[in-house]
C-alpha positions in Angstrom: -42.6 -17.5 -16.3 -44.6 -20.0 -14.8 -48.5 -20.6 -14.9 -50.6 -18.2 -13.4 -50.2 -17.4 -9.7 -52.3 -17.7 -6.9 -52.9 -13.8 -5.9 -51.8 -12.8 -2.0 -54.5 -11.9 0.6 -54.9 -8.5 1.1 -53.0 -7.3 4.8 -50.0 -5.6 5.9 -47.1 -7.6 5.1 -43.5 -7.7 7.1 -40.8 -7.6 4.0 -37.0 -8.4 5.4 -34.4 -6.8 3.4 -30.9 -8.9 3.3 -27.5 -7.5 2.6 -24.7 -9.5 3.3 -21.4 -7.1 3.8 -17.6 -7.2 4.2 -15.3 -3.9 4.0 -18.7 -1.6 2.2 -17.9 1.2 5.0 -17.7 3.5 1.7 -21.2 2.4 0.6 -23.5 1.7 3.6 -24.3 5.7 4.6 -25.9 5.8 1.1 -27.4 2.3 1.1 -29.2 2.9 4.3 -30.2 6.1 3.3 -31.9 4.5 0.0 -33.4 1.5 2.1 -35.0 4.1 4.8 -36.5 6.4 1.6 -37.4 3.1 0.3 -39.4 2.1 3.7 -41.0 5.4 3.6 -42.3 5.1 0.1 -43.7 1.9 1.0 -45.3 2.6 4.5 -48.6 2.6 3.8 -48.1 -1.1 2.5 -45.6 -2.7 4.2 -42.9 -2.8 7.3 -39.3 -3.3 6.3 -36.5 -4.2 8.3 -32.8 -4.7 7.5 -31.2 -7.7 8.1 -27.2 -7.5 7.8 -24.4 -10.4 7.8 -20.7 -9.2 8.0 -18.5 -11.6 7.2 -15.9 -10.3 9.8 -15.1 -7.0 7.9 -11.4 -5.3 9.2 -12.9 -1.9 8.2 -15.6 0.5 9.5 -18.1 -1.7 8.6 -19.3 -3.2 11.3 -18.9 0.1 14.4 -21.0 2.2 11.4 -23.9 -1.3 11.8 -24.1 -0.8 15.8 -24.7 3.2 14.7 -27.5 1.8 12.6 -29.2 -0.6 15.0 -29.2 1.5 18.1 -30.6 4.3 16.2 -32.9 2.0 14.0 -34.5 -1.4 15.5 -35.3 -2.4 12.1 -31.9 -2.8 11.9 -30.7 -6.7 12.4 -27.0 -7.7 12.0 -24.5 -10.5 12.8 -21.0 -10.2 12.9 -19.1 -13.5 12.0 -16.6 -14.7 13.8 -14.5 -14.9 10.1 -15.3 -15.2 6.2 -17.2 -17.8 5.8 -18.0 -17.0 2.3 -20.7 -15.2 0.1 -23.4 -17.6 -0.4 -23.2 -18.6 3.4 -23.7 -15.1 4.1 -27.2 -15.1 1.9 -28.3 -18.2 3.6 -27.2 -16.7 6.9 -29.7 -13.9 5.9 -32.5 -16.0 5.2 -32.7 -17.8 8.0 -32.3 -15.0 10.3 -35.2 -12.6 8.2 -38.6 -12.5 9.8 -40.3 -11.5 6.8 -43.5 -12.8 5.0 -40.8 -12.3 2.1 -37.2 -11.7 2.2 -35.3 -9.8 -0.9 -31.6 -10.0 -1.1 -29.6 -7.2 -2.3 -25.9 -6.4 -2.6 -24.2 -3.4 -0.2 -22.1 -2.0 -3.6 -25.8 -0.3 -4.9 -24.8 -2.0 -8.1 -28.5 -3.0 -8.0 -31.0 -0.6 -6.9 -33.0 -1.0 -3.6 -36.1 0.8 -5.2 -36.9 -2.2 -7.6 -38.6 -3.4 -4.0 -41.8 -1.7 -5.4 -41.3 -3.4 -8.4 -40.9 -6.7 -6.8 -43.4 -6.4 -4.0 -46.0 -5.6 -6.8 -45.3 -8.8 -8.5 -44.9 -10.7 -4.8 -48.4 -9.4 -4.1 -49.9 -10.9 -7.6 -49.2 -15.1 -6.2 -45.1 -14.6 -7.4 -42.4 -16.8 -4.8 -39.8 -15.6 -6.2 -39.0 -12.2 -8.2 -35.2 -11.9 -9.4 -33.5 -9.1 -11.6 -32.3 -9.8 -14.8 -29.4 -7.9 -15.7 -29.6 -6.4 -19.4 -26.1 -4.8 -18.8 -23.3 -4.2 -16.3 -20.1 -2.3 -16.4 -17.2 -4.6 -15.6 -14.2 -5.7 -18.1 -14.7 -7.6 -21.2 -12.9 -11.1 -19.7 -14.4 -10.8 -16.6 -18.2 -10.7 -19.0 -17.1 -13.3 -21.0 -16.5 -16.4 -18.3 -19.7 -14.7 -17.0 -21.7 -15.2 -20.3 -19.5 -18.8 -20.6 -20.1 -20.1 -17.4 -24.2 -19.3 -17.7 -24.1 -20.9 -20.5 -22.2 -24.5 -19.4 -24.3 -24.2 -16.2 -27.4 -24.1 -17.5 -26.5 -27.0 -19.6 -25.6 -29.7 -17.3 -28.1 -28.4 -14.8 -30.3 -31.3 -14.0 -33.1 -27.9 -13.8 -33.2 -24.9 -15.8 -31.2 -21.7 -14.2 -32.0 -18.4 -15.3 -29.2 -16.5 -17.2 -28.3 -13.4 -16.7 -29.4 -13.7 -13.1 -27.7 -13.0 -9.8 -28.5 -13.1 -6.0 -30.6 -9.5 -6.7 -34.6 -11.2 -5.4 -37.5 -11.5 -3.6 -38.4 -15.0 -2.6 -41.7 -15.6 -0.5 -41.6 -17.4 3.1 -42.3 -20.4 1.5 -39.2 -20.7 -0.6 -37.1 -19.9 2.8 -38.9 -23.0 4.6 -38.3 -25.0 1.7 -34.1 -24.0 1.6 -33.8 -24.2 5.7 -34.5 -27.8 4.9 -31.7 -28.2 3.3 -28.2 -29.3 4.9 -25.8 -28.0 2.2 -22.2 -27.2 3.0 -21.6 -25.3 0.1 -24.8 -23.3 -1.2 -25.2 -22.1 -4.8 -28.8 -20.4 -4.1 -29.2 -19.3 -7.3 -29.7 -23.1 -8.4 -30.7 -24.3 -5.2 -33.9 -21.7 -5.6 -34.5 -21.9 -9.4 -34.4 -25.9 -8.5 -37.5 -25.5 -5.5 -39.9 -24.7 -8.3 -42.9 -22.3 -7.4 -43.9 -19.7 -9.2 -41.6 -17.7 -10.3 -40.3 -14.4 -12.8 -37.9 -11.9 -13.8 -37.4 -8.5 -14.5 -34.9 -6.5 -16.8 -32.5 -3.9 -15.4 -29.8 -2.3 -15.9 -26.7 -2.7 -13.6 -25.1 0.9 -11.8 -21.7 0.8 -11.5 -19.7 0.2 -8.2 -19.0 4.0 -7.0 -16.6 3.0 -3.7 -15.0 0.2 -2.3 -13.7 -2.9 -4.4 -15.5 -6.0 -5.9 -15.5 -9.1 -4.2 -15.4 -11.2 -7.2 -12.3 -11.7 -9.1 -12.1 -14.4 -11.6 -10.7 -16.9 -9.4 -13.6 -16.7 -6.7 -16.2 -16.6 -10.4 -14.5 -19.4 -11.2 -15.2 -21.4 -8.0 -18.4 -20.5 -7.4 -19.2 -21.5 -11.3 -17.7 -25.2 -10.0 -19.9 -25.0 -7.3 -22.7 -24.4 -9.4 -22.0 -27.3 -11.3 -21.2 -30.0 -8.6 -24.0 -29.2 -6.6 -27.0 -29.6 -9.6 -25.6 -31.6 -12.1 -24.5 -35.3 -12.1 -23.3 -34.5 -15.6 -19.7 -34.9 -14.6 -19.7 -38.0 -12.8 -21.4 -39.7 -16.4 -18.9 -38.0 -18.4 -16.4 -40.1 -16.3 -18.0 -42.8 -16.8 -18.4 -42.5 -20.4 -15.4 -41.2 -21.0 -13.8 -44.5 -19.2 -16.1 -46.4 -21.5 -14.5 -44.8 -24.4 -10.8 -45.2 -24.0 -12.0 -49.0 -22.9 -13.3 -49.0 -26.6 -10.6 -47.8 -28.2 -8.0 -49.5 -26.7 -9.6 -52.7 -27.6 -9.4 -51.8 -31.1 -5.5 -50.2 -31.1 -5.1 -53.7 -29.6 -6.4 -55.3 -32.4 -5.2 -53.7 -35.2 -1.8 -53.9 -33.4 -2.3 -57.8 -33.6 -2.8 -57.3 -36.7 -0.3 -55.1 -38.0 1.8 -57.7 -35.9 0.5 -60.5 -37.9 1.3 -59.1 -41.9 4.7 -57.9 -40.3 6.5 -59.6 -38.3 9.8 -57.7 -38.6 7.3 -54.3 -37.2 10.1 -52.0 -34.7 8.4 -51.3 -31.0 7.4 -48.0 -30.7 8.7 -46.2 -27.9 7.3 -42.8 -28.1 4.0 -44.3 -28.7 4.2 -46.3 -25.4 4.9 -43.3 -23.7 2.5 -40.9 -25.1 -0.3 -43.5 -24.3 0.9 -43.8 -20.5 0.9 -40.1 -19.8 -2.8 -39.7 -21.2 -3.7 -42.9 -19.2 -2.0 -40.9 -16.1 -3.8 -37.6 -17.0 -6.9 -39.0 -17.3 -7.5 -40.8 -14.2 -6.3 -37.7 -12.3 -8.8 -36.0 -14.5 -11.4 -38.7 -13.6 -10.5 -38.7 -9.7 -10.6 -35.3 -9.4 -14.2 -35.4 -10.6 -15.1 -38.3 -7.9 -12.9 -36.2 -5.4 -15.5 -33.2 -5.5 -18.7 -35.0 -5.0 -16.9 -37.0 -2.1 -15.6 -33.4 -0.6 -19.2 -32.2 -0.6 -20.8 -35.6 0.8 -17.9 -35.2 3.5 -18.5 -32.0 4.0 -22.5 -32.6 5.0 -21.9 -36.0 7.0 -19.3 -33.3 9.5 -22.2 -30.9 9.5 -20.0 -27.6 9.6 -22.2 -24.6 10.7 -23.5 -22.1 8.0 -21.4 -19.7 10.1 -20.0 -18.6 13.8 -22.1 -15.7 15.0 -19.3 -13.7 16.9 -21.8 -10.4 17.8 -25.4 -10.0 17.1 -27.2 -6.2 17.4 -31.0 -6.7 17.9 -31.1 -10.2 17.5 -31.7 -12.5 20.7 -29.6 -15.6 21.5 -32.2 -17.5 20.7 -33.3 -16.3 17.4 -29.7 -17.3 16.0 -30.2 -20.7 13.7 -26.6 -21.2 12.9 
């Protein structure tokens, strides 16, 4: 936690609620259900709305949305013309929220919708940015163990501290979405990119529900990527390991050389070793593919911003105009 906040003038904020979606036709009854009860509870100090991104769902996902939004103007959605990922979809979300403060949340209910009063409270006190911590959540032990692993090695060669323990589940002020639509990055990892802005910000401990339809998203491949992202994007730890690394083997095959001079020296009659030979090209192979590939992802992602790809292709909108869409 940071030092103390500034506290917000008292008036009737507008709070945008994000939920980025692809085949949740099993959940979204419920979940708008639990965001309108929410909007309720809260009338008398805020107006929701509900902005929606589907990353070109093949279910009823997207018919059930146009339901919503003719029914419900609070109701905002985009339909994209493909995936284009996750973490573009979140982005997607903030930029398209008209909110004095924007709070992301996941279409599964795995995290619950009513913490809003929790996090508006804190939003309210001078907090930008209010995120769930998550004291538990019911998913397989390997699948919690690269979690716990991969928190752990990110926070390490972050060149900023990232909260552990801490998805996409948060509130982030108006300020902190200025400060990230400044940014031109092809592949987002928010969780860093926010914790990296600074501002004033805190957590709160919950415990995760359990996903009661549809399937998770997130298999240990795609946890796996997005960990990579994580890293490439906020550390330059990998590129100096290179460079060390490079530094070492220099090292040390100026000393093999010389004791093999040596060794050459007090016997002459000393047999060539083959096996040695080869062992020592192979790792010289493996490791400048090793120290390539490392190179080869920060040139992807400098590639990737000098093309200037879109966030995303906006194939429908419901209650957005033409010219509200930033992508």
């Amino acid at each position: 936690m940071n030092e103390a906040p500034t506290p917000m003038p008292a008036r009737r904020p507008l709070i945008s609620i994000a939920i980025p979606v692809l085949n949740e036709a099993g959940n979204l009854i419920r979940l708008y259900e639990r965001l309108v009860a929410v909007a309720d509870r809260m009338a008398s100090r805020c107006d929701l709305e509900f902005v929606f991104t589907d990353n070109h769902s093949d279910d009823e996902t997207w018919p059930m949305l146009v339901q919503f939004a003719a029914a419900d103007p609070r109701v905002r959605a985009m339909r994209f013309s493909r995936n284009f990922g996750f973490q573009s979809s979140i982005l997607a979300n903030y930029l398209h929220a008209r909110g004095d403060a924007v709070m992301q949340i996941d279409a599964d209910l795995q995290d619950p919708p009513e913490m809003l009063e929790q996090f508006f409270a804190l939003w309210q006190q001078g907090f930008h940015v209010v995120y769930g911590i998550r004291r538990k959540r019911p998913e397989g032990w390997l699948l919690s163990l690269i979690r716990k692993c991969g928190y752990w090695v990110i926070d390490k060669v972050s060149e900023h501290p990232i909260p552990r323990d801490v998805g996409d589940f948060r509130l982030v002020d108006r300020a902190v979405i200025e400060a990230i639509a400044r940014f031109r990055t092809a592949n987002p990892y928010l969780r860093g990119m926010i914790a990296g802005l600074g501002f004033n910000q805190t957590g709160i401990p919950y415990d995760r529900d359990a996903r009661t339809a549809g399937e998770s998203k997130f298999d240990v491949k795609r946890l796996m990527r997005l960990g990579l992202t994580a890293v490439f994007n906020h550390s330059t730890v990998p590129l100096r390991m290179a460079s060390f690394l490079g530094i070492v083997i220099l090292l040390g095959s100026l000393v093999a050389s010389l004791y093999y001079v040596i060794l050459r020296l007090l016997q002459p009659d000393l047999p060539r070793g083959f096996v040695s030979i080869q062992l020592l090209v192979l790792f010289g192979i493996g490791l400048n593919a090793f120290l390539l590939g490392i190179i080869g992802e920060y040139i992807l992602r400098i590639y990737r911003v000098l093309r200037s790809d879109p966030i995303a292709i906006v194939e429908r909108s419901l209650n957005i105009p033409p010219d509200e869409l930033k992508l």
